[in-house]
C-alpha positions as CSV (number, residue, x, y, z in Angstrom):
1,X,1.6,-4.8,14.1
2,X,1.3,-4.2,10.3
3,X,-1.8,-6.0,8.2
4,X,-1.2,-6.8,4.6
5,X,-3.5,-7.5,1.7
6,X,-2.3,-9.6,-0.6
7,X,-3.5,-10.2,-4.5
8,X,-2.3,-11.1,-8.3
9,X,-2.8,-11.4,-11.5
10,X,-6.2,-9.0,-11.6
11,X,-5.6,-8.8,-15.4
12,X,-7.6,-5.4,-14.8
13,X,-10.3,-6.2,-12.8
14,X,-11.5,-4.2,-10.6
15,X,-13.8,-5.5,-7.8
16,X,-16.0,-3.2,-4.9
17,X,-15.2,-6.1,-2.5
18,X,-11.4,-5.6,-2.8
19,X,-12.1,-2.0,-0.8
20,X,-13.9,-4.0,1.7
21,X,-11.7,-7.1,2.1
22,X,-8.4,-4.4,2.5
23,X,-9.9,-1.7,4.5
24,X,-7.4,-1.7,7.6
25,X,-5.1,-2.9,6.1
26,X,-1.2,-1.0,6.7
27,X,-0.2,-1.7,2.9
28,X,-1.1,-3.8,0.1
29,X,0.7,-6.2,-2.5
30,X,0.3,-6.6,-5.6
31,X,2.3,-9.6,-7.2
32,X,2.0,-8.7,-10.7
33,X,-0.6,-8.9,-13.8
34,X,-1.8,-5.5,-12.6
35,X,-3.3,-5.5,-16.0
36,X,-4.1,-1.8,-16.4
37,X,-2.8,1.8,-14.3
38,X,-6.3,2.1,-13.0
39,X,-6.5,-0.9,-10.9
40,X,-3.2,0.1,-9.2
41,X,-4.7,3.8,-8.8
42,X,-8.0,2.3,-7.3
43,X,-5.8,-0.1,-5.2
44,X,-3.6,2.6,-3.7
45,X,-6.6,5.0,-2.6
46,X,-7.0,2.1,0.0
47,X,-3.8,1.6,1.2
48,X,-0.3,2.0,0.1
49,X,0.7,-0.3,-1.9
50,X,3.9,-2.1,-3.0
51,X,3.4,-3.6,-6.5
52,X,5.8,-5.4,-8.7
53,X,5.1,-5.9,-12.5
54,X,3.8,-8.9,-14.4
55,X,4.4,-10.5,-17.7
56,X,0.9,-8.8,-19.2
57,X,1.5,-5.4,-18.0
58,X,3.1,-2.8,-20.4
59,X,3.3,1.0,-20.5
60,X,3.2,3.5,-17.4
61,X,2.9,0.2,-15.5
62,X,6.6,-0.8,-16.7
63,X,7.9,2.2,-14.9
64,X,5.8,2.4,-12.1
65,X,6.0,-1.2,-11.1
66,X,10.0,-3.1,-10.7
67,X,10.4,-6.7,-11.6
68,X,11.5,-7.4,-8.4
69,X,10.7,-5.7,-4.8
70,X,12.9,-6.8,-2.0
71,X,11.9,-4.8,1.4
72,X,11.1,-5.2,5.5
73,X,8.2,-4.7,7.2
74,X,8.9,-4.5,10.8
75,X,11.7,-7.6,11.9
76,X,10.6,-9.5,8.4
77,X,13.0,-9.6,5.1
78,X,10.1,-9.9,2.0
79,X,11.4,-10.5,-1.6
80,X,8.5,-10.4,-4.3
81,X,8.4,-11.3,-8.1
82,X,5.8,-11.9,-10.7
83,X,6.8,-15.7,-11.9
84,X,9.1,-16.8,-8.8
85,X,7.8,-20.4,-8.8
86,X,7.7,-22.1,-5.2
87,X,9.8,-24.1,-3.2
88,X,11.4,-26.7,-4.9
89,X,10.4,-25.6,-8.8
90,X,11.5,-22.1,-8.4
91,X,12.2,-19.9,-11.8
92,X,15.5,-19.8,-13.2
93,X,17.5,-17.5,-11.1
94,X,15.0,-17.2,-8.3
95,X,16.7,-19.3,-5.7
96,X,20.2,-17.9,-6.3
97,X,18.4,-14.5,-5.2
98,X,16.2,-15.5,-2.5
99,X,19.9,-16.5,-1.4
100,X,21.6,-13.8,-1.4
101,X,18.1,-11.6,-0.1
102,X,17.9,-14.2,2.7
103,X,13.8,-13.0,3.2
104,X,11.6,-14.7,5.3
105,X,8.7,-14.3,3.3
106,X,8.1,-14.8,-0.5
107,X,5.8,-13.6,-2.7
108,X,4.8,-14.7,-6.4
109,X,2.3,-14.6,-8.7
110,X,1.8,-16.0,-12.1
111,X,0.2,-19.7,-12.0
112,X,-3.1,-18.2,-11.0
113,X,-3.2,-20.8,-8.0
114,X,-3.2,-20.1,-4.4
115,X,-0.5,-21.7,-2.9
116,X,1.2,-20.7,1.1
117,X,4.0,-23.6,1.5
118,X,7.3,-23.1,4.0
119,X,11.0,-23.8,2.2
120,X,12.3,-25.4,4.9
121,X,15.9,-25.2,3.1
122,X,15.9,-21.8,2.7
123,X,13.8,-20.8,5.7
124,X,10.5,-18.4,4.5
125,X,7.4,-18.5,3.5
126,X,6.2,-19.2,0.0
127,X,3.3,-17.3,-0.9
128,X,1.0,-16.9,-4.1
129,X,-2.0,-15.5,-3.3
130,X,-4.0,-16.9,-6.6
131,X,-6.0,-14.5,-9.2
132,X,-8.2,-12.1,-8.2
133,X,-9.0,-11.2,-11.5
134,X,-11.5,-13.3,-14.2
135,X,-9.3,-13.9,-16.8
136,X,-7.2,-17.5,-16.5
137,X,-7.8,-21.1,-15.3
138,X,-8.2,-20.2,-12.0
139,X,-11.7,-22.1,-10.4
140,X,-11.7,-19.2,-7.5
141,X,-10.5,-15.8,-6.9
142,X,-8.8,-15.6,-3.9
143,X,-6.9,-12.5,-2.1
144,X,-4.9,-12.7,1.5
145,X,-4.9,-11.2,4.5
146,X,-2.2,-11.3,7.3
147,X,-0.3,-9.8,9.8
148,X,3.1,-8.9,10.5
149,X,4.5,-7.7,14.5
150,X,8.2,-7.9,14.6
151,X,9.5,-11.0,13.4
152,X,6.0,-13.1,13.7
153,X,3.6,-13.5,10.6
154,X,0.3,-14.8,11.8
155,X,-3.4,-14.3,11.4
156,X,-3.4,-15.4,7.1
157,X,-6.9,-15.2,5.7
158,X,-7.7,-17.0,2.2
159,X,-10.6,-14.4,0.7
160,X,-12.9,-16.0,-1.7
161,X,-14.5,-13.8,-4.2
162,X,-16.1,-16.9,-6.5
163,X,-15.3,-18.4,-9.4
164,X,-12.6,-17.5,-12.0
Protein backbone atom coordinates (compact mmCIF):
# COMPACT_ATOMS: atom_id res chain seq x y z
CA UNK A 1 0.00 0.00 0.00
CA UNK A 2 1.36 3.38 -1.08
CA UNK A 3 -0.21 6.90 0.54
CA UNK A 4 -0.10 9.95 -1.56
CA UNK A 5 -0.30 13.60 -0.77
CA UNK A 6 -1.65 15.58 -3.10
CA UNK A 7 -1.49 19.59 -3.61
CA UNK A 8 -1.39 22.67 -6.37
CA UNK A 9 -0.92 25.71 -7.24
CA UNK A 10 1.01 26.89 -3.80
CA UNK A 11 2.18 29.99 -5.74
CA UNK A 12 5.13 29.76 -3.05
CA UNK A 13 3.63 29.14 -0.02
CA UNK A 14 4.89 27.39 2.29
CA UNK A 15 2.75 26.06 5.19
CA UNK A 16 4.13 24.07 8.76
CA UNK A 17 0.78 22.05 8.43
CA UNK A 18 1.75 20.62 4.98
CA UNK A 19 4.69 18.54 7.13
CA UNK A 20 1.99 17.40 9.29
CA UNK A 21 -0.90 16.62 6.86
CA UNK A 22 1.97 14.44 4.58
CA UNK A 23 4.04 12.81 7.21
CA UNK A 24 3.55 9.03 6.17
CA UNK A 25 2.97 9.61 3.33
CA UNK A 26 5.05 7.10 0.37
CA UNK A 27 5.35 10.22 -2.14
CA UNK A 28 3.95 13.46 -2.79
CA UNK A 29 2.39 15.40 -5.94
CA UNK A 30 2.65 18.37 -6.83
CA UNK A 31 0.29 19.53 -9.84
CA UNK A 32 1.94 22.56 -10.72
CA UNK A 33 2.18 26.46 -9.64
CA UNK A 34 5.16 25.33 -7.49
CA UNK A 35 5.76 29.04 -7.44
CA UNK A 36 9.35 29.08 -6.19
CA UNK A 37 12.51 26.04 -5.84
CA UNK A 38 12.14 26.35 -2.07
CA UNK A 39 8.65 25.07 -1.68
CA UNK A 40 9.64 21.90 -3.82
CA UNK A 41 12.89 21.63 -1.62
CA UNK A 42 10.78 21.93 1.67
CA UNK A 43 8.20 19.49 0.08
CA UNK A 44 10.74 16.84 -0.80
CA UNK A 45 12.44 16.66 2.72
CA UNK A 46 9.04 15.03 3.61
CA UNK A 47 8.57 12.68 1.02
CA UNK A 48 9.61 12.10 -2.43
CA UNK A 49 7.95 13.92 -4.53
CA UNK A 50 6.74 13.83 -8.24
CA UNK A 51 6.11 17.38 -9.42
CA UNK A 52 5.08 18.69 -12.79
CA UNK A 53 5.46 22.45 -13.70
CA UNK A 54 2.84 25.11 -13.85
CA UNK A 55 2.11 28.12 -16.00
CA UNK A 56 3.70 30.64 -13.04
CA UNK A 57 6.78 28.79 -12.49
CA UNK A 58 9.99 29.77 -14.38
CA UNK A 59 13.78 29.15 -13.92
CA UNK A 60 15.42 26.03 -12.10
CA UNK A 61 11.77 24.99 -11.69
CA UNK A 62 11.51 24.67 -15.68
CA UNK A 63 14.10 22.00 -15.63
CA UNK A 64 13.40 20.36 -12.62
CA UNK A 65 9.75 19.99 -13.08
CA UNK A 66 8.22 18.31 -16.91
CA UNK A 67 4.95 19.49 -18.30
CA UNK A 68 3.72 16.31 -18.11
CA UNK A 69 4.41 13.17 -15.71
CA UNK A 70 2.93 9.95 -16.89
CA UNK A 71 4.03 6.93 -14.24
CA UNK A 72 2.54 3.79 -11.99
CA UNK A 73 2.33 3.37 -8.60
CA UNK A 74 1.75 -0.18 -7.80
CA UNK A 75 -1.15 -1.78 -10.46
CA UNK A 76 -2.28 2.05 -11.17
CA UNK A 77 -1.36 4.06 -14.68
CA UNK A 78 -1.31 8.04 -13.35
CA UNK A 79 -0.91 10.82 -16.01
CA UNK A 80 -0.42 14.39 -14.46
CA UNK A 81 -0.46 17.99 -16.00
CA UNK A 82 -0.74 21.48 -14.81
CA UNK A 83 -4.02 22.85 -16.90
CA UNK A 84 -5.57 19.28 -17.93
CA UNK A 85 -9.14 20.37 -17.44
CA UNK A 86 -11.68 17.55 -16.30
CA UNK A 87 -13.82 15.26 -17.76
CA UNK A 88 -15.80 16.50 -20.35
CA UNK A 89 -13.97 20.20 -20.83
CA UNK A 90 -10.51 18.78 -20.99
CA UNK A 91 -7.57 21.16 -22.55
CA UNK A 92 -6.82 20.98 -26.01
CA UNK A 93 -4.88 17.90 -26.52
CA UNK A 94 -5.42 16.43 -23.17
CA UNK A 95 -7.90 13.71 -24.03
CA UNK A 96 -6.02 12.59 -27.20
CA UNK A 97 -3.14 11.79 -24.51
CA UNK A 98 -5.03 10.46 -21.71
CA UNK A 99 -5.90 8.07 -24.71
CA UNK A 100 -3.06 6.93 -25.80
CA UNK A 101 -1.62 6.88 -21.68
CA UNK A 102 -4.74 4.86 -20.88
CA UNK A 103 -4.15 5.93 -16.80
CA UNK A 104 -6.49 5.25 -14.31
CA UNK A 105 -5.98 8.21 -12.36
CA UNK A 106 -5.62 11.96 -13.44
CA UNK A 107 -4.25 14.71 -12.02
CA UNK A 108 -4.55 18.60 -12.70
CA UNK A 109 -4.20 21.67 -11.34
CA UNK A 110 -4.81 25.16 -12.56
CA UNK A 111 -8.51 26.29 -11.75
CA UNK A 112 -7.66 26.63 -8.06
CA UNK A 113 -10.94 24.38 -7.27
CA UNK A 114 -11.08 21.07 -5.77
CA UNK A 115 -12.61 18.86 -7.93
CA UNK A 116 -12.47 14.37 -7.75
CA UNK A 117 -15.02 13.32 -10.60
CA UNK A 118 -14.82 9.69 -12.54
CA UNK A 119 -14.70 9.84 -16.68
CA UNK A 120 -16.72 7.12 -17.10
CA UNK A 121 -15.74 7.26 -21.03
CA UNK A 122 -12.36 7.05 -20.56
CA UNK A 123 -12.29 5.03 -17.35
CA UNK A 124 -9.99 7.04 -14.36
CA UNK A 125 -10.22 9.28 -11.92
CA UNK A 126 -10.17 13.03 -12.40
CA UNK A 127 -8.46 14.72 -9.73
CA UNK A 128 -7.64 18.48 -8.84
CA UNK A 129 -6.76 18.77 -5.57
CA UNK A 130 -7.49 22.76 -5.31
CA UNK A 131 -4.77 25.61 -4.05
CA UNK A 132 -2.98 25.21 -1.24
CA UNK A 133 -1.41 28.38 -1.62
CA UNK A 134 -3.05 32.20 -0.80
CA UNK A 135 -2.84 33.66 -3.96
CA UNK A 136 -6.17 33.12 -6.41
CA UNK A 137 -9.99 32.86 -6.05
CA UNK A 138 -9.95 29.93 -4.23
CA UNK A 139 -12.49 30.33 -0.80
CA UNK A 140 -10.34 27.22 0.91
CA UNK A 141 -7.07 25.66 0.61
CA UNK A 142 -7.40 22.21 0.30
CA UNK A 143 -4.60 19.23 -0.11
CA UNK A 144 -5.40 15.29 -0.51
CA UNK A 145 -4.67 12.32 0.92
CA UNK A 146 -5.08 8.71 -0.49
CA UNK A 147 -4.07 5.44 -0.89
CA UNK A 148 -2.97 3.29 -3.52
CA UNK A 149 -2.65 -1.16 -3.04
CA UNK A 150 -2.45 -2.68 -6.37
CA UNK A 151 -4.99 -1.66 -8.57
CA UNK A 152 -7.54 -0.12 -5.72
CA UNK A 153 -7.42 3.70 -4.86
CA UNK A 154 -9.30 4.21 -1.64
CA UNK A 155 -9.11 6.10 1.65
CA UNK A 156 -9.16 10.08 -0.17
CA UNK A 157 -9.01 12.81 2.44
CA UNK A 158 -10.03 16.51 1.40
CA UNK A 159 -7.49 18.67 3.90
CA UNK A 160 -8.77 22.01 4.83
CA UNK A 161 -6.21 24.57 5.63
CA UNK A 162 -8.76 27.86 5.66
CA UNK A 163 -9.47 30.32 3.56
CA UNK A 164 -7.75 31.33 0.21
Amino acid sequence: MTQIGILSDTHSCWDDRFVTHFAGCDEIWHAGDIGCLDTLRRLQAIAPVRAVRGNIDHGPLLRECPEIQSFRVEDVGVWMTHIGGYPGHYAPGVRRMMIDARPKLMIAGHSHILKVMYDNELDLLHINPGAAGYHGWQKQRTLLRLKIDGQNISDLEVIELGKG
